[in-house]
C-alpha positions in Angstrom: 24.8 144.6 116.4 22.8 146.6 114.1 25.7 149.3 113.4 28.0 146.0 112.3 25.1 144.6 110.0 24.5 147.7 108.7 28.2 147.7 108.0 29.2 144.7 106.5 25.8 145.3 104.2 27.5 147.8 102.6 30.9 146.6 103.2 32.1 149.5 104.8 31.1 152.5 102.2 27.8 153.6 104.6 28.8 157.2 106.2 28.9 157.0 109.9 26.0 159.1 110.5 24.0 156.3 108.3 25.6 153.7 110.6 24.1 155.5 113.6 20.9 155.8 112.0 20.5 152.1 111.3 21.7 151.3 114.7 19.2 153.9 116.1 21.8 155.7 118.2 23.6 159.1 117.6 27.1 159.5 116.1 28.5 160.1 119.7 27.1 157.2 121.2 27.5 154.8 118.2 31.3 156.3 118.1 31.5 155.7 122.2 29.9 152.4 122.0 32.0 151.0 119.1 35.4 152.0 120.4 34.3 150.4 124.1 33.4 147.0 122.5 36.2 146.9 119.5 39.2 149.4 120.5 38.4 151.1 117.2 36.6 153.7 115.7 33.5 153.0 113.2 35.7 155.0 110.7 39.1 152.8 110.9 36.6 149.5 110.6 34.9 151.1 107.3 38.2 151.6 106.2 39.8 148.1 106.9 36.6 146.6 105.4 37.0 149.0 102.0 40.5 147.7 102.0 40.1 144.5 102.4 37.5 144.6 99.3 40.1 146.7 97.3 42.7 144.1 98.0 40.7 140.9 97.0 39.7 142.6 94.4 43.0 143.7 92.9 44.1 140.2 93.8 41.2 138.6 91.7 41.8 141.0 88.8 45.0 142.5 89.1 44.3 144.2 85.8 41.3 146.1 87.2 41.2 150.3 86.7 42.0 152.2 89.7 40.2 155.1 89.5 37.4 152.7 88.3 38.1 150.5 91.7 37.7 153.8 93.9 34.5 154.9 92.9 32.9 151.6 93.3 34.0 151.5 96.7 33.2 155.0 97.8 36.8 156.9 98.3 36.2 160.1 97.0 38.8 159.5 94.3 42.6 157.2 93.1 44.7 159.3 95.2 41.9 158.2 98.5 42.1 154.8 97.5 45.9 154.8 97.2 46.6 156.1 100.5 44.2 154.3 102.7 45.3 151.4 100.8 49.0 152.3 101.8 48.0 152.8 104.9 46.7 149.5 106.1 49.3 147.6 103.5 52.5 149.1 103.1 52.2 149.0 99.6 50.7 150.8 96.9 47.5 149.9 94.9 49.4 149.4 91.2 52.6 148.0 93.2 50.2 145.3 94.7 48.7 144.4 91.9 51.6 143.7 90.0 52.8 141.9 92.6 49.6 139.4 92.2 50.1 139.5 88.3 53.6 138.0 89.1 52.3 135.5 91.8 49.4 134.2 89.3 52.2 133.8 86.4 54.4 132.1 88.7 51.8 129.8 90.0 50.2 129.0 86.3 53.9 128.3 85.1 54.5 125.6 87.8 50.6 124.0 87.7 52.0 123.8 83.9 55.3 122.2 84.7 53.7 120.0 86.9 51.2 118.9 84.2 53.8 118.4 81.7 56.0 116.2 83.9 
């Protein structure tokens, strides 16, 4: 659909009335239409996709600046990005990124045990 290209274009940051727009269709109908053919809301998809981008990206760079992290992906600030990201995660952010740091060292310690043996 138009409202899901325009969407993954922008990898969920596009405001819904922007969506609507694209898709040539008002807020209410896009809204209406979306929840019909997916069970959720244009909102809760933006904000799975900007998670999902957060996450891969903390996961690629665990080292990467929050507040840095939130602008680029449109939440109005740290705390927003924190608590969506809680919210579809469990976890905070900082605590998931640390969390990768440890997985990367882990993994880079046995690729070098295994090279060594």
């Amino acid at each position: 659909s138009k409202a899901g290209l325009a969407m993954r274009q922008t990898n969920g940051t596009m405001p819904v009335s922007q969506v609507a727009a694209a898709a040539h269709a008002t807020v209410r109908t896009l809204e209406r239409k979306f929840k019909h053919s997916s069970g959720h809301t244009v909102k809760d998809v933006s904000g799975l996709m900007r998670f999902e981008q957060a996450r891969n990206e903390l996961w690629l760079h665990p080292d990467s600046n929050l507040a840095g992290l939130a602008h680029e992906l449109g939440y109005t600030d740290q705390s927003h990005l924190s608590r969506e990201f809680k919210r579809y995660s469990g976890t905070t952010p900082a605590a998931f990124a640390r969390k990768a740091s440890q997985e990367k060292q882990t993994v880079s310690r046995d690729f070098v045990a295994f090279v060594q043996a």
